[in-house]
N, C-alpha and C positions, 0 to 999 in steps of 0.2 A: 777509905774502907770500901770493899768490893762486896756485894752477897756471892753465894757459889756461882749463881747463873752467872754472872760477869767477870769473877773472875776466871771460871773455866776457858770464856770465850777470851779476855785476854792472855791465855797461857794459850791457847790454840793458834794465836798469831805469831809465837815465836816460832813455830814451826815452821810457818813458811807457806800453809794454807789456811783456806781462809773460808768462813761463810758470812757473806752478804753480800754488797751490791759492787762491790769493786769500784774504791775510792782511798787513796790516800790524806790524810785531813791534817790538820796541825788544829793548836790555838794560840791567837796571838790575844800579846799584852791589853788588849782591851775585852777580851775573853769570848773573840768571834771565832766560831768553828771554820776552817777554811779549806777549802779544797787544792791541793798543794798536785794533785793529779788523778787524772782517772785513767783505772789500769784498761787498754783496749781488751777488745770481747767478754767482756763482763757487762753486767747489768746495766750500771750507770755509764759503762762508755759507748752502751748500744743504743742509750737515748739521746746522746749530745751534753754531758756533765761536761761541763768546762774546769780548765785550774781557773782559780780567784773566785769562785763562786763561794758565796756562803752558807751555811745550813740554817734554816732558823726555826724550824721544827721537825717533828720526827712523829708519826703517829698523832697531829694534832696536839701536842706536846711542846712548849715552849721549851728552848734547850740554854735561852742567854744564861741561864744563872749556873750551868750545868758545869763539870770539870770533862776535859775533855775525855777520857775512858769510860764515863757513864753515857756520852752522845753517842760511843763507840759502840758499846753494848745495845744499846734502843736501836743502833742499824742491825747489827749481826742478828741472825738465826737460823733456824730450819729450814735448811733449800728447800726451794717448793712455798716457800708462805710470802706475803707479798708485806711491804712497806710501803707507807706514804711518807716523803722525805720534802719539804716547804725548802728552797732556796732561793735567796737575795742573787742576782747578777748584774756586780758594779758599773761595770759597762755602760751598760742597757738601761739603768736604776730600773729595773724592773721584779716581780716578784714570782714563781711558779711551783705548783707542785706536781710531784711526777710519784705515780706508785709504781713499784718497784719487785718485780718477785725473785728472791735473796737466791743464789746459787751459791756451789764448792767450785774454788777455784787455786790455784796456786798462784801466791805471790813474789814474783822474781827478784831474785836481789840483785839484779844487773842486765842491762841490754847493752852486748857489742855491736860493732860493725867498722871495717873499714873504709872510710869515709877516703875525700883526695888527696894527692899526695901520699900516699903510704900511711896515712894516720889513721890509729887506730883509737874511736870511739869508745869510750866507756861510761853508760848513764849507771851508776851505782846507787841502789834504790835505799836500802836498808843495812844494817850491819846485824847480820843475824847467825845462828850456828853453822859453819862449813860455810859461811860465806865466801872467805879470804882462798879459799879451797878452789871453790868454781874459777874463783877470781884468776885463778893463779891460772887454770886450765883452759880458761878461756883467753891469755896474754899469749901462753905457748902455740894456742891453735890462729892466731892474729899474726903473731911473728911468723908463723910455720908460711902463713898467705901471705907474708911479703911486707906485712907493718913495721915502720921504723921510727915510728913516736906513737904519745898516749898521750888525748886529753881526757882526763878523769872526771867525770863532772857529779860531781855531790851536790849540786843545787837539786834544792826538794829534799834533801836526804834528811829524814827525820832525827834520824840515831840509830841507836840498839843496841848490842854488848857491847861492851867496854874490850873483851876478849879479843871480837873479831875486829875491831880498831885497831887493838896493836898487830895482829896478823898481819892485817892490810898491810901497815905502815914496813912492817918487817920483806914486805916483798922488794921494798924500791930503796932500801938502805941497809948499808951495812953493821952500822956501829952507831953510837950513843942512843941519848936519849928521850923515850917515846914522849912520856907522861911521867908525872910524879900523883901517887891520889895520896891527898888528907884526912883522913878520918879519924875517928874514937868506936874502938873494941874493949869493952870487957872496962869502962869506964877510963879508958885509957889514950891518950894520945897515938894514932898510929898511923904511919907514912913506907906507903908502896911506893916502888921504881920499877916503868916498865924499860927495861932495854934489847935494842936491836941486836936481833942475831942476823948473822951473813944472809943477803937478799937477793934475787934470784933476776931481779931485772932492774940491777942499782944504776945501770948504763945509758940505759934508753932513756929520752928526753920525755919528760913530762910536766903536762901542764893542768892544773887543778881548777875548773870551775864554783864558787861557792856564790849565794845569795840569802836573801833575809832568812828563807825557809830552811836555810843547812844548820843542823841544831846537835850538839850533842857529840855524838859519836864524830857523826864527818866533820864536826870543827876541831875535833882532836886530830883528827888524821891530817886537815888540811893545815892545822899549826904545826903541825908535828913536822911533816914533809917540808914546809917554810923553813922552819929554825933548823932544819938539819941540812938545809939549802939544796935541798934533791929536787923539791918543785916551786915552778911560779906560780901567783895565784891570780886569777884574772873573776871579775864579777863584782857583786857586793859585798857589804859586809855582815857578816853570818847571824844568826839567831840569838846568840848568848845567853847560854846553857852549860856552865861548866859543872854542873854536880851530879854526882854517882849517885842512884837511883835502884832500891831493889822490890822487888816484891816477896811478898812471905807469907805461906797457906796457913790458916789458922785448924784448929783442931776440923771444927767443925766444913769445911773445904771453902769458907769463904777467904780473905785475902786482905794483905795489905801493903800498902806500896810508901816508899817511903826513901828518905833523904839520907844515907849514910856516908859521904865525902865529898869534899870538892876534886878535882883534876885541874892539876895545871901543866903548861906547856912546855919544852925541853929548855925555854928562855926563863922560865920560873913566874911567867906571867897567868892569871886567873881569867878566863873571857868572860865567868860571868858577869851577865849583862852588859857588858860590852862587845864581845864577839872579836871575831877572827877580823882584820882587815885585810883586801887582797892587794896585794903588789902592783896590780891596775885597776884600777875602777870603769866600770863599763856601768853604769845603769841602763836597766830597760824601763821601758812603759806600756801601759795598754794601748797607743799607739802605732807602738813598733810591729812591723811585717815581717820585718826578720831578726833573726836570733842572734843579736849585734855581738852578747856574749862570746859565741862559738865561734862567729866570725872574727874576730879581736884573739881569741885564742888560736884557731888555724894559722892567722898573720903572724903571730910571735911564733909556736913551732916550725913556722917556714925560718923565720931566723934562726933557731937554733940549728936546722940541720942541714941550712946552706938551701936551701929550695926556693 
């Protein structure tokens, strides 16, 4: 359950902008708030917020017992007004707090760039409305400059619609199928099929990044892409989060968010709680200097396109 003030600010996030300190968070199974990225020139990434940092208060405010959309809410508010925000960083075992004055900023649901070899980067942040859209226009302006492979990399990717997931998936295949979702309507058993319509860059070699923090959405796309064998999957293995998720405004504009089906994959497989596995395993560590993942990926797309 949401009051108005919180859910207003989670419906303001599907938009794509945002008020507070610029951070993307998850929570994992032991129900620590974590910092999965912080977005540059925003708040938090103009003081040094690191990913793997954790939150452990907000406003002098213990947050462990909290779910994570209400730690969400206690960051967001009025540009212009300041937060104090208490975080753990694992590393270091160390403890700090940093106050924080909350801005409007837009959150990108994708960073390009053509990287060596003709390969074209894609960090894909979120799956949110007109995602699949930019997605598409930002492939055609990659290609136009000379890219002749994509690694997609949905590590970090929290989720989002379920809609802009099968978009996605609809760009890089032709035919069969995305997703099957389970649920019960009107007390009744009921089962959707999402299927691929003709895809606009089914040719070009690509390779899928996924890790613990890929949840949801981008584990449908990254299973989806697998079992239709259009992509490889290099990284860890996913978040496992297979269930459809909605929210719903009550009279009065408070909210509620809630479980109405699972999703399974084109193999007829369920990842909840098990997750997506990738085709290669790469782990990283908080040791690692470099981004062994990407690297591991670059190498296989050079096989693929003879480089």
């Amino acid at each position: 359950y949401f009051t108005i003030d919180e859910y207003e600010k989670i419906t303001e996030s599907y938009s794509g902008t945002m008020r507070g300190i610029g951070i993307i968070v998850t929570q994992d199974d032991e129900g620590r708030v974590i910092v999965v990225k912080p977005l540059p020139d925003t708040p938090a990434g103009s003081v040094g917020i690191r990913e793997g940092d954790h939150i452990i208060a907000v406003n002098g405010q213990d947050i462990s017992e909290m779910v994570l959309e209400n730690v969400v809410t206690l960051i967001k508010g009025e540009e212009g007004t300041s937060v104090d925000v208490a975080f753990y960083r694992p590393d270091e075992d160390k403890t700090f707090e940093v106050t924080l004055v909350r801005a409007r900023f837009y959150v990108p649901n994708l960073f390009a760039e053509i990287i060596e070899d003709n390969i074209a980067y894609i960090q894909y942040i979120g799956f949110q409305d007109g995602g699949a859209e930019f997605l598409e226009s930002e492939i055609e302006k990659l290609t136009r400059e000379g890219a002749e492979s994509i690694i997609l990399d949905l590590r970090n990717n929290l989720g989002g619609t379920l809609n802009d997931a099968g978009a996605v998936c609809d760009l890089f295949i032709n035919s069969g199928t995305i997703a099957t979702v389970r649920g019960r309507t009107d007390d009744k058993e009921r089962v959707d099929e999402y299927f691929a319509e003709k895809g606009k860059f089914t040719e070009i070699p690509l390779i899928v990044l996924v890790n613990g923090y890929s949840a949801s959405a981008s584990e449908l796309v990254a299973g989806a892409l697998r079992d239709n064998e259009r992509a490889l999957l290099i990284g860890e293995t996913s978040f496992g989060k297979g269930t459809v998720q909605v929210i719903h405004e009550l009279s009065d504009g408070s909210g509620l968010k809630f479980t109405t089906a699972k999703y399974f994959l084109p193999s007829g497989v369920s990842i909840e709680g098990v997750g997506v596995l990738p085709d290669i395993e790469v782990l990283l560590t908080i040791e690692d200097t470099e981004d062994l993942q990407l690297n591991r990926a670059i190498e296989e797309i050079r096989k693929m396109t003879g480089g």
